[in-house]
VEXFIMI-879135 format. One record per residue (C-alpha): x, z, y; residue in three letters; residue number from 1. Coordinates in Angstrom, 2 decimals. Example, Ala and Ser with C-alpha at 12.3 -4.5 7.8 and 13.67 -1.06 7.14 Angstrom:
BEGIN
ROBA  xx  zz  yy  r  k
ROBA  12.30  7.80  -4.50  ala  1
ROBA  13.67  7.14  -1.06  ser  2
END
This chain:
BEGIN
ROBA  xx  zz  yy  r  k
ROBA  -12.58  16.87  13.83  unk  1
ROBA  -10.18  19.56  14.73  unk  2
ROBA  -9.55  21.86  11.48  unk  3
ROBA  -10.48  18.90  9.21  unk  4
ROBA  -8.60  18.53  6.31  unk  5
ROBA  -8.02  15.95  4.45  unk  6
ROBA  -5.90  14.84  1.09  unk  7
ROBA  -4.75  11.06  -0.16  unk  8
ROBA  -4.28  10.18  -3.56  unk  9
ROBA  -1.92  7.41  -4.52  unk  10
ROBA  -1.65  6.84  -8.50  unk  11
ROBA  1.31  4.63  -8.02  unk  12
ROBA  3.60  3.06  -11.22  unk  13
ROBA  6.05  5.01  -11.21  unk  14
ROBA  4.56  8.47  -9.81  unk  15
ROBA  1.68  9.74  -8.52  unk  16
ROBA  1.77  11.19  -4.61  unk  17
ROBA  -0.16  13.11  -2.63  unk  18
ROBA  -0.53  13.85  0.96  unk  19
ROBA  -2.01  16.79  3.07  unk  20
ROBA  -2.96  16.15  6.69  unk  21
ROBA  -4.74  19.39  9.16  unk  22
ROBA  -6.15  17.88  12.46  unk  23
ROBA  -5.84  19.79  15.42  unk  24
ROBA  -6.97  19.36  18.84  unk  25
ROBA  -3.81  18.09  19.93  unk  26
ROBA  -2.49  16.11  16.79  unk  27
ROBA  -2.37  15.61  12.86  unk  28
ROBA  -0.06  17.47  11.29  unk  29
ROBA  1.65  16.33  7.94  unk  30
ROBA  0.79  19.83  5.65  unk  31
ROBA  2.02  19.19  2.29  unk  32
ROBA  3.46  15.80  0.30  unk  33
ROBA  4.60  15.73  -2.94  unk  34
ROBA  5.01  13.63  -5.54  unk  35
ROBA  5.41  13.42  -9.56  unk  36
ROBA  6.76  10.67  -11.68  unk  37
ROBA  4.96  9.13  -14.65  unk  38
ROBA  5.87  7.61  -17.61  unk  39
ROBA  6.54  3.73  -17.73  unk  40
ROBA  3.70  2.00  -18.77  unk  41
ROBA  1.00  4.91  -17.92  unk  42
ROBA  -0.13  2.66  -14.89  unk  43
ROBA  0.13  -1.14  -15.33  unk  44
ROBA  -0.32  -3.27  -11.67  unk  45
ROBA  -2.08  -0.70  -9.78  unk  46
ROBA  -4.29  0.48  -13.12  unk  47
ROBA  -4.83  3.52  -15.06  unk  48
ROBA  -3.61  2.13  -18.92  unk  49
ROBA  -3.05  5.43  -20.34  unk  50
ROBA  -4.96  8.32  -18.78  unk  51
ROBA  -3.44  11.54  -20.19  unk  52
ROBA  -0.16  11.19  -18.71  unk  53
ROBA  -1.36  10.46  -15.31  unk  54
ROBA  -3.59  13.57  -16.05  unk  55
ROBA  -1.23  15.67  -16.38  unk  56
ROBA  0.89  14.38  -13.87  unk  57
ROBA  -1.88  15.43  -11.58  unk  58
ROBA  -2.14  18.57  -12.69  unk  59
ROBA  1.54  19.29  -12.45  unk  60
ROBA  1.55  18.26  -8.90  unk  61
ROBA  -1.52  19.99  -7.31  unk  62
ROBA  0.01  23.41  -9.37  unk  63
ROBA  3.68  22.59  -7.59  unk  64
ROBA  2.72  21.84  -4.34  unk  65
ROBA  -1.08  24.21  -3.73  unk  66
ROBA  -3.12  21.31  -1.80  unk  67
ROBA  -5.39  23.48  -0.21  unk  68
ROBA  -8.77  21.39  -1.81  unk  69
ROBA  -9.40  19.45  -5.03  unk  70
ROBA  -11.48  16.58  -2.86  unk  71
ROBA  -9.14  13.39  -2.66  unk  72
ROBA  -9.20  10.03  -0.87  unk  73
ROBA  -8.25  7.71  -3.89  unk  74
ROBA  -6.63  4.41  -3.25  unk  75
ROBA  -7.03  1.17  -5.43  unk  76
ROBA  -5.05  -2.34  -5.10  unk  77
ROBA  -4.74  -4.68  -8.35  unk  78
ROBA  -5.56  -7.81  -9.65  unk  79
ROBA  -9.18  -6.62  -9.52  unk  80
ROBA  -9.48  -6.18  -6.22  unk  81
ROBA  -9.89  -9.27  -4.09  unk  82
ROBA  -10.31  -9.63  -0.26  unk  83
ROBA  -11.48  -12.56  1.71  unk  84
ROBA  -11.80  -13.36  5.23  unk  85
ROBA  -15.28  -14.41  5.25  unk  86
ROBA  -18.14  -15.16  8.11  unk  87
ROBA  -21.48  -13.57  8.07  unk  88
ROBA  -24.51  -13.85  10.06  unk  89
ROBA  -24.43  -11.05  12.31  unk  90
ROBA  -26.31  -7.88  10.56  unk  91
ROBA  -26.74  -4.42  12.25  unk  92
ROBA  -24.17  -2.22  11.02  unk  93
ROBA  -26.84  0.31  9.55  unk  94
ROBA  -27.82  -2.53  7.25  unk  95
ROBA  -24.35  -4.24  6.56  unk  96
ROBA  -23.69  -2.35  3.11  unk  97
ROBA  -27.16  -3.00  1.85  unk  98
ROBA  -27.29  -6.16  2.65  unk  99
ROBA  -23.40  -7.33  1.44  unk  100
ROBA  -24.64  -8.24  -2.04  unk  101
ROBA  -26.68  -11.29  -1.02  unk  102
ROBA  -24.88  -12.68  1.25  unk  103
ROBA  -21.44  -12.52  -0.75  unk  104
ROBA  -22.61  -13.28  -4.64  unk  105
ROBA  -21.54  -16.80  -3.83  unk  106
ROBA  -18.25  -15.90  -2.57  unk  107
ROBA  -16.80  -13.78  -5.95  unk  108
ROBA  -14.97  -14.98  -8.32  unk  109
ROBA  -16.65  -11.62  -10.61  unk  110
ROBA  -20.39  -10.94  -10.54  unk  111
ROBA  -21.57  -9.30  -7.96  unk  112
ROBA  -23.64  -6.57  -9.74  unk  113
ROBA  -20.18  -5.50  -11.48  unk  114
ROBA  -18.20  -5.29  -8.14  unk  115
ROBA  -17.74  -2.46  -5.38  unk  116
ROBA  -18.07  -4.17  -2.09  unk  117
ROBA  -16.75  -3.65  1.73  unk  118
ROBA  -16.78  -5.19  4.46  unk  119
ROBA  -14.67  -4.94  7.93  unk  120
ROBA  -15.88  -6.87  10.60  unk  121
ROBA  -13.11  -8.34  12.96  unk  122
ROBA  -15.30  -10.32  15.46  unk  123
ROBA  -18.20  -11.37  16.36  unk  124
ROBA  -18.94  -15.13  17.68  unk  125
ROBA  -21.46  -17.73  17.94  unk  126
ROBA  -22.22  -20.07  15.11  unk  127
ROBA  -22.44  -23.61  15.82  unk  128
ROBA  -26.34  -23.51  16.30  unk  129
ROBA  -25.76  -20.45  18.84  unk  130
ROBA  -26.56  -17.78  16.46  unk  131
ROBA  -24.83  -14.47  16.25  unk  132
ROBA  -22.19  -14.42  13.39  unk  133
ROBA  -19.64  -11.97  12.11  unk  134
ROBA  -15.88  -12.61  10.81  unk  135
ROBA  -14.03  -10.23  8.95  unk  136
ROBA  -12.20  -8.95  5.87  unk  137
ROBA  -14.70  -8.88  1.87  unk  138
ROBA  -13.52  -6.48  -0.38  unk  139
ROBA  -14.37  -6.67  -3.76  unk  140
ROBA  -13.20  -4.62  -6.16  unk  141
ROBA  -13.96  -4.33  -10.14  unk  142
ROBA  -16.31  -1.32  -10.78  unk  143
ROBA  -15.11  -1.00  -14.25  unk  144
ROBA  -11.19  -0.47  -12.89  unk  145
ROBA  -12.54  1.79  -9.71  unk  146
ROBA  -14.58  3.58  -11.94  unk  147
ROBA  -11.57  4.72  -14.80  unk  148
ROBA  -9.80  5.55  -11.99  unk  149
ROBA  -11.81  8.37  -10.57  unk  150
ROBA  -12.81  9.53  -13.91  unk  151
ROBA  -8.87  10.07  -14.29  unk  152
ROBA  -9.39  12.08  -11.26  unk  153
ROBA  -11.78  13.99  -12.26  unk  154
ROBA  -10.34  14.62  -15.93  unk  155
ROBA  -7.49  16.29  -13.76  unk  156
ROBA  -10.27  18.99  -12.08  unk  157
ROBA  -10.27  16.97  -8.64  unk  158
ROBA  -13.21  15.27  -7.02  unk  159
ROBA  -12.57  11.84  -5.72  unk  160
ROBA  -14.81  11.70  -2.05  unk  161
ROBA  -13.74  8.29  -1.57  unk  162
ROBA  -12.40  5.25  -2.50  unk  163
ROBA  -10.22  2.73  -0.24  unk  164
ROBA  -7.82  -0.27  -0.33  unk  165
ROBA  -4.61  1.13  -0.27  unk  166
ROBA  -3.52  -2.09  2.31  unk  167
ROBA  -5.77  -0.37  4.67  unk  168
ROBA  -4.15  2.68  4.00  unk  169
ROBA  -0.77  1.22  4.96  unk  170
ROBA  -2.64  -0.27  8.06  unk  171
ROBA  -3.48  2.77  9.45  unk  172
ROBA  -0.43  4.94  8.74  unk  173
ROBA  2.43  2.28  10.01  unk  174
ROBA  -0.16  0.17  12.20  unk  175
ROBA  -0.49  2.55  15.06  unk  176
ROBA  2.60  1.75  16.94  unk  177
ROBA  2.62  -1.97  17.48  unk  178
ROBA  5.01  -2.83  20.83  unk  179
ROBA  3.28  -4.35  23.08  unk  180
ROBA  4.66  -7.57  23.19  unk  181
ROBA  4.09  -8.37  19.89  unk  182
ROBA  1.35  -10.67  19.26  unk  183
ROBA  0.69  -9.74  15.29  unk  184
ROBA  3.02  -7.97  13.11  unk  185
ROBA  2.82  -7.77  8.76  unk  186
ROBA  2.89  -4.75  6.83  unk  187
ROBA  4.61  -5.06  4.10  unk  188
ROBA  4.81  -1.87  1.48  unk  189
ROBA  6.95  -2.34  -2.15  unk  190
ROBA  6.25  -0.32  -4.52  unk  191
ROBA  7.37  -0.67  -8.15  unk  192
ROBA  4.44  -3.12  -9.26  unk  193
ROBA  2.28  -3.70  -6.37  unk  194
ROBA  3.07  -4.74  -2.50  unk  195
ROBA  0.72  -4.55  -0.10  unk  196
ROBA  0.46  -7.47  2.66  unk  197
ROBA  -1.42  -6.75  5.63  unk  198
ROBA  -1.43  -8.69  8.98  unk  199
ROBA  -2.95  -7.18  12.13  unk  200
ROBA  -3.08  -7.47  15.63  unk  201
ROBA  -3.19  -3.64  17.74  unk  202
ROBA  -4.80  -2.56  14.79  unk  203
ROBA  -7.18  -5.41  13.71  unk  204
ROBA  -6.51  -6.69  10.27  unk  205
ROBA  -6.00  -10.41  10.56  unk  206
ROBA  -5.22  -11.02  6.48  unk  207
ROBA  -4.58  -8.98  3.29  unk  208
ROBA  -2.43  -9.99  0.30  unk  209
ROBA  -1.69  -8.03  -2.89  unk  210
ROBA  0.82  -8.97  -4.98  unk  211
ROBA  1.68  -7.59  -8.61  unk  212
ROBA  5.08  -7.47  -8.60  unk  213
ROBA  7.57  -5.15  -6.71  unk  214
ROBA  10.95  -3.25  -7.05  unk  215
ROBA  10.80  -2.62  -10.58  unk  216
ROBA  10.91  -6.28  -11.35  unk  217
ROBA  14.35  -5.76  -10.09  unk  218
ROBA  15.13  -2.91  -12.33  unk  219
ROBA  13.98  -5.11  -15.13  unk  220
ROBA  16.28  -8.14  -14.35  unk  221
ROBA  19.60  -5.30  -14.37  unk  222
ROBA  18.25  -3.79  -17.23  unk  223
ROBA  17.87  -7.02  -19.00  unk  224
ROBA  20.44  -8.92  -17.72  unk  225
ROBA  23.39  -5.91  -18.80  unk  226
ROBA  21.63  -4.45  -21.98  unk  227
ROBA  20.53  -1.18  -20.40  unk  228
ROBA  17.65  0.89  -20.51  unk  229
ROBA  15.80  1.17  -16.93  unk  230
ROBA  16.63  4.05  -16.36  unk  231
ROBA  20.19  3.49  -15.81  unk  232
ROBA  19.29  0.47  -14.69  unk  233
ROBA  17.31  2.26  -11.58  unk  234
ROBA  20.47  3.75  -10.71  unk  235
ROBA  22.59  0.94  -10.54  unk  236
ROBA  19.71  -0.93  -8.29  unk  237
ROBA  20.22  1.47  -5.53  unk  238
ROBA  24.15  1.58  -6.25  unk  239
ROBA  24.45  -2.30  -5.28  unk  240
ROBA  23.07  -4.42  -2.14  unk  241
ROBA  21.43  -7.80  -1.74  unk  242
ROBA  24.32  -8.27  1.11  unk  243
ROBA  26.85  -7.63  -2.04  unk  244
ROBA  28.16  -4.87  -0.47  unk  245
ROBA  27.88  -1.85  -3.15  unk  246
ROBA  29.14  1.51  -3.83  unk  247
ROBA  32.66  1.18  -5.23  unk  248
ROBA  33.50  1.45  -9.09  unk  249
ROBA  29.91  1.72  -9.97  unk  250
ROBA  28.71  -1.63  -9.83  unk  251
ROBA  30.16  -5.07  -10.05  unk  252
ROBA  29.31  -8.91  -9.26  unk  253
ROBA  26.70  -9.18  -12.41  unk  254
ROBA  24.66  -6.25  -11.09  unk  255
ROBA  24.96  -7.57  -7.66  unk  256
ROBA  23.73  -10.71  -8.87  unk  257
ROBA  21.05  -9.45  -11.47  unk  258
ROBA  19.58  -7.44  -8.56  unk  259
ROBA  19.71  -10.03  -6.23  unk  260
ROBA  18.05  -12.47  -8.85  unk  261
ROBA  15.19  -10.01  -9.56  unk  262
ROBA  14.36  -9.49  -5.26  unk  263
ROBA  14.04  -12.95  -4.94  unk  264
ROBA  11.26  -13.58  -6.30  unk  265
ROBA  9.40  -11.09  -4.53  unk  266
ROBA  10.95  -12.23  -1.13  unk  267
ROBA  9.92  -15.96  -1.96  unk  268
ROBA  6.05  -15.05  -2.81  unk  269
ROBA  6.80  -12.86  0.39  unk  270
ROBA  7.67  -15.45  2.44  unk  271
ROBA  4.86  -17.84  1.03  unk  272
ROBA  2.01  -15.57  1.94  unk  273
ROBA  3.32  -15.44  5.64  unk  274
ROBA  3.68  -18.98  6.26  unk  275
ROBA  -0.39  -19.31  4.90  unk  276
ROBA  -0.84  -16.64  7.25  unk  277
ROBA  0.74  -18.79  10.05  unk  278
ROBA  -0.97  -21.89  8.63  unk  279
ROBA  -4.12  -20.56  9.08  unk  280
ROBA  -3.93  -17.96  12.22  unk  281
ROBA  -1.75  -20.32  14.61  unk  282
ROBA  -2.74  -18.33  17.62  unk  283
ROBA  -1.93  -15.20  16.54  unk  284
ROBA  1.53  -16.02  15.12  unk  285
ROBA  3.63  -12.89  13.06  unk  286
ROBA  6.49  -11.75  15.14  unk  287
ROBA  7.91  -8.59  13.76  unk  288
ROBA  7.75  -7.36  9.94  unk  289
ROBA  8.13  -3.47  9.04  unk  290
ROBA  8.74  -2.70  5.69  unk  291
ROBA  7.84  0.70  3.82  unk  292
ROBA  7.33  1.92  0.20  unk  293
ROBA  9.62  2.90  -2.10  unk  294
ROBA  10.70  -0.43  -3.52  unk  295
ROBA  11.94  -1.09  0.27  unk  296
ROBA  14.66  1.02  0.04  unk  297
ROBA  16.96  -1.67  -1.54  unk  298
ROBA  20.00  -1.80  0.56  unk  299
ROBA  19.85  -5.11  2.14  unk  300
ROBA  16.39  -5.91  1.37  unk  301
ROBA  14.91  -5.68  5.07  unk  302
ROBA  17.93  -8.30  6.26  unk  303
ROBA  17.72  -10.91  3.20  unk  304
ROBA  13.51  -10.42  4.23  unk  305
ROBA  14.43  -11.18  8.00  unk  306
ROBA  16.62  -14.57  6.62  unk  307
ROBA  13.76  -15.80  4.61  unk  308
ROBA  11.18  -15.45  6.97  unk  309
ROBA  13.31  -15.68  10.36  unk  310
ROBA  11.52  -12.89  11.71  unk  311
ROBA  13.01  -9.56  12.76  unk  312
ROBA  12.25  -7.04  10.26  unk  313
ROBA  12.05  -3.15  10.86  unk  314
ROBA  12.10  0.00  8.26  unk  315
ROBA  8.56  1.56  9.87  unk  316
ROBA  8.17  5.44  9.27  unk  317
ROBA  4.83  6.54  8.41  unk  318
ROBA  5.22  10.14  9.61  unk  319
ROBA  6.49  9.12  12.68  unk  320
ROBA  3.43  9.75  14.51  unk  321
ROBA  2.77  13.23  12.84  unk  322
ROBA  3.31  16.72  13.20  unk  323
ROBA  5.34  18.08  10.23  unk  324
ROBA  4.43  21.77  8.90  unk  325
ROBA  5.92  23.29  6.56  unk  326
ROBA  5.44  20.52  3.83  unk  327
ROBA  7.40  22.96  1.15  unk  328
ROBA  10.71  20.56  1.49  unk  329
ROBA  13.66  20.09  3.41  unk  330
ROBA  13.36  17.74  6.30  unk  331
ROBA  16.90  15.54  4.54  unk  332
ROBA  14.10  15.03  1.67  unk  333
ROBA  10.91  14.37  3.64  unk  334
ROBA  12.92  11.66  5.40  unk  335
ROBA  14.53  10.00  2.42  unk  336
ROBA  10.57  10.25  0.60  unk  337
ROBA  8.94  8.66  3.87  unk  338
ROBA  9.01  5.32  3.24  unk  339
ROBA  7.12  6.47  -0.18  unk  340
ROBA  3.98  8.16  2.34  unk  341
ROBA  2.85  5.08  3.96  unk  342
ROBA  -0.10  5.00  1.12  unk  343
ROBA  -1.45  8.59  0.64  unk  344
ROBA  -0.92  9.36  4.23  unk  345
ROBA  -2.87  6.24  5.23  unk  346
ROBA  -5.28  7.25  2.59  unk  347
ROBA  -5.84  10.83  4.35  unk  348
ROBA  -6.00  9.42  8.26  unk  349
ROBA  -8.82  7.16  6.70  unk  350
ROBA  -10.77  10.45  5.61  unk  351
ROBA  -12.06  11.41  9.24  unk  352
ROBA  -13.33  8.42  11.55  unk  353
END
């Protein structure tokens, strides 16, 4: 492993990001990140709409920032892409992929000869006949959305190796560090049309959720609400709080409220897959919550989170556990982007197993 390289991809919204991890004998180091917006509408809920801006957004940012290889961990999450905790009779791992197909078809709401399948087994058990059985977490996602996803990729010159769930990508970059006294903890990562939900215990994913909607649906209530186009009405989001406390003379009780009328939504749905979470895991109750992605960084988002859900609820770093090189940017930057890495970082630790 040591002097493996290895690069996500994230084709967000709003930009596209990339991340550079070198592992050593000691540690991973974080190499490069960078990142470069896209058009709105270019990428609709997690998929590719309009491929030549995302192209060239690609381009731009492997020319600004010299990744060191075109090969790229891609990550996927949309309304495509569904995962179920399922139970399976117990099949050697060698024969697990091969053998997914038949034993899911029944299972999919898509045919299964038009679906790219996973599977991650969480336990093993005994059936009530005695027989060996396997729970865990089916992945399904759309070939035809995987599929003009890479070929994006590729238009761009870079080689997509392989293809994950970006919640697993979270998992793995903001997972790592779970206190030990907490019995399961959600991952929650906003980004500007998709949030990733993802439940786990030290490391074992308990339940996944994606949701299409994020913090742009915010941006889209200000806009709306005051007449404005989105960008301004970006700026203003991060001007004003959901705790109504705001930067003085640039924003005022109707942007307070427009902003706090566009996060609720999201912190409702939020809320709703936790408590079927807790419905349905009762032993392994949620006690903490750390937050991450870009659409996070709403000022007062993590505390009006922690009232709805009465849980504590923590800003998680995804580099935290990293080495940083010289990633080509000032460490004020790298910390303000970090939220933002939780995906193509993930996406790279998931390249070497």
């Amino acid at each position: 492993m040591a002097g493996t390289r290895a690069i996500g991809l994230d084709i967000g919204t709003s930009a596209v990001r990339a991340a550079q991890l070198a592992y050593t004998k000691k540690d991973v180091v974080l190499e490069k990140f960078g990142q470069v917006p896209l058009p709105e509408g270019a990428v609709r809920d997690g998929e590719v709409v309009d491929p030549a801006p995302v192209v060239a957004a690609l381009r731009e940012l492997w020319r600004s920032e010299r990744f060191s290889s075109k090969k790229v961990v891609l990550g996927v999450a949309n309304h495509r892409v569904v995962v179920r905790e399922v139970e399976l009779p117990h099949i050697p791992p060698a024969d697990l992929q091969a053998a997914l197909p038949f034993q899911v078809q029944e299972m999919l709401p898509m045919p299964v000869d038009t679906a790219v399948l996973d599977f991650h087994p969480v336990e093993e058990f005994a059936g009530a006949a005695g027989q060996a059985m396997l729970r865990g977490l089916l992945v399904a996602a759309s070939r035809e959305m995987v599929l003009a996803n890479v070929r994006c990729v590729e238009a761009a010159g870079l080689t997509t190796t392989s293809v994950d769930l970006t919640s697993f990508a979270v998992l793995r970059s903001l997972g790592r560090r779970m206190d030990v006294d907490v019995r399961a903890e959600a991952l929650v990562d906003v980004g500007a049309q998709v949030t990733n939900i993802v439940v786990h215990a030290a490391g074992v994913p308990r339940f996944v959720r994606i949701l299409l909607r994020g913090g742009q649906e915010v941006t889209d209530a200000v806009a709306e609400h005051l007449g404005i186009d989105t960008a301004d009405a970006e700026v203003l989001k991060h001007s004003a709080s959901l705790d109504g406390v705001g930067d003085e003379g640039l924003v005022g009780d109707d942007v307070t409220r427009a902003v706090a009328d566009g996060a609720q939504a999201l912190i409702d749905e939020l809320r709703g897959s936790l408590d079927y979470y807790s419905s349905t895991h009762p032993s392994e109750p949620v006690d903490r919550v750390v937050v991450s992605g870009g659409g996070a960084l709403l000022h007062g988002f993590a505390d009006r989170l922690s009232q709805a859900t009465r849980l504590p609820v923590v800003t998680g770093d995804p580099l935290a556990a990293l080495r940083t090189g010289r990633v080509g940017m000032d460490l004020v930057t790298l910390d303000r982007l970090s939220p933002s890495t939780a995906v193509p970082v993930g996406l790279a630790l998931g390249a070497v197993r």
